[in-house]
Phi, psi and omega in degrees: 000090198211135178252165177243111152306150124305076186226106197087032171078008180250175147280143183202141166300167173176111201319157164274138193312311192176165218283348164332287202306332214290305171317276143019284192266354172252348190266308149323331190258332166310294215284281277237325186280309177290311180308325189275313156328277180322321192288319168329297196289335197150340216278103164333092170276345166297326205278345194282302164327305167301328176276332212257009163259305162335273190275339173235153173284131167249134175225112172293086194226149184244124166244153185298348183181173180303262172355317200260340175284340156313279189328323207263307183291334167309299180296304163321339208253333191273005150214020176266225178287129163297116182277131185304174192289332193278357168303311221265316170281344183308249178340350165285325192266349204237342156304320155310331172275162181289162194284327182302332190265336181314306158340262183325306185288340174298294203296350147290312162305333170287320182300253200356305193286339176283335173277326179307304183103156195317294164300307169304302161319322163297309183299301163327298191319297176320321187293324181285322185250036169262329196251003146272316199286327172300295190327282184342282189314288213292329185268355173264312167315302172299319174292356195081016182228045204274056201274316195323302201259335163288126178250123184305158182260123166252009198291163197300110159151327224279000000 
């Protein structure tokens, strides 16, 4: 786990601080391999720069845990741009689980999302929780317990 400096026009390692920086610089070097790719295929990178200064945010926040970086993205998401649900649920879900297992099932989710492609994944999601929330809906009804769709009788006597 070693980044490379600059320094006096050469290059030299020089270890990472802790496992953030590691992350960090690997998630840079992920960007820096799809940017060269793309650039290969065609991709204008001033016109790419210009939209991605435009337009988008980048925000750095480091949490002491699992547990508090949930928390900071729940919150961050609940009032920044909206994200779609399945944005919103991944980390609900992938928190629920023992820690030891989180990994492995994010990285099953990316694949899942990566074979579908962004839209066909959503669009499933979407699709599951139309047709629980109708289940739902349809089993509090038979049960009496339909309050969703019940207007209380306000009429004058009752």
């Amino acid at each position: 786990q070693q980044q490379l400096q600059q320094q006096g026009g050469g290059l030299r390692s020089v270890p990472l601080s802790n496992e953030t920086w590691w992350r960090m610089y690997c998630a840079g070097d992920v960007m820096a391999c799809y940017l060269a790719a793309a650039m290969e295929a065609g991709l204008n990178l001033q016109g790419f720069m210009h939209h991605v200064l435009k337009n988008c945010m980048v925000v750095l926040m480091i949490a002491r845990d699992e547990n508090t970086s949930s928390k900071i993205f729940s919150t961050l998401n609940g009032r920044g741009v909206d994200l779609a649900v399945v944005d919103k649920l991944k980390p609900e879900l992938l928190q629920a689980l023992p820690v030891q297992l989180r990994e492995s099932y994010a990285d099953r989710w990316t694949a899942l999302e990566s074979a579908l492609g962004r839209p066909s994944f959503h669009a499933l999601f979407d699709h599951f929780i139309t047709i629980e929330q109708t289940a739902a809906a349809a089993a509090a009804a038979q049960n009496g317990n339909g309050s969703w769709a019940h207007t209380p009788n306000t009429s004058p006597g009752s």
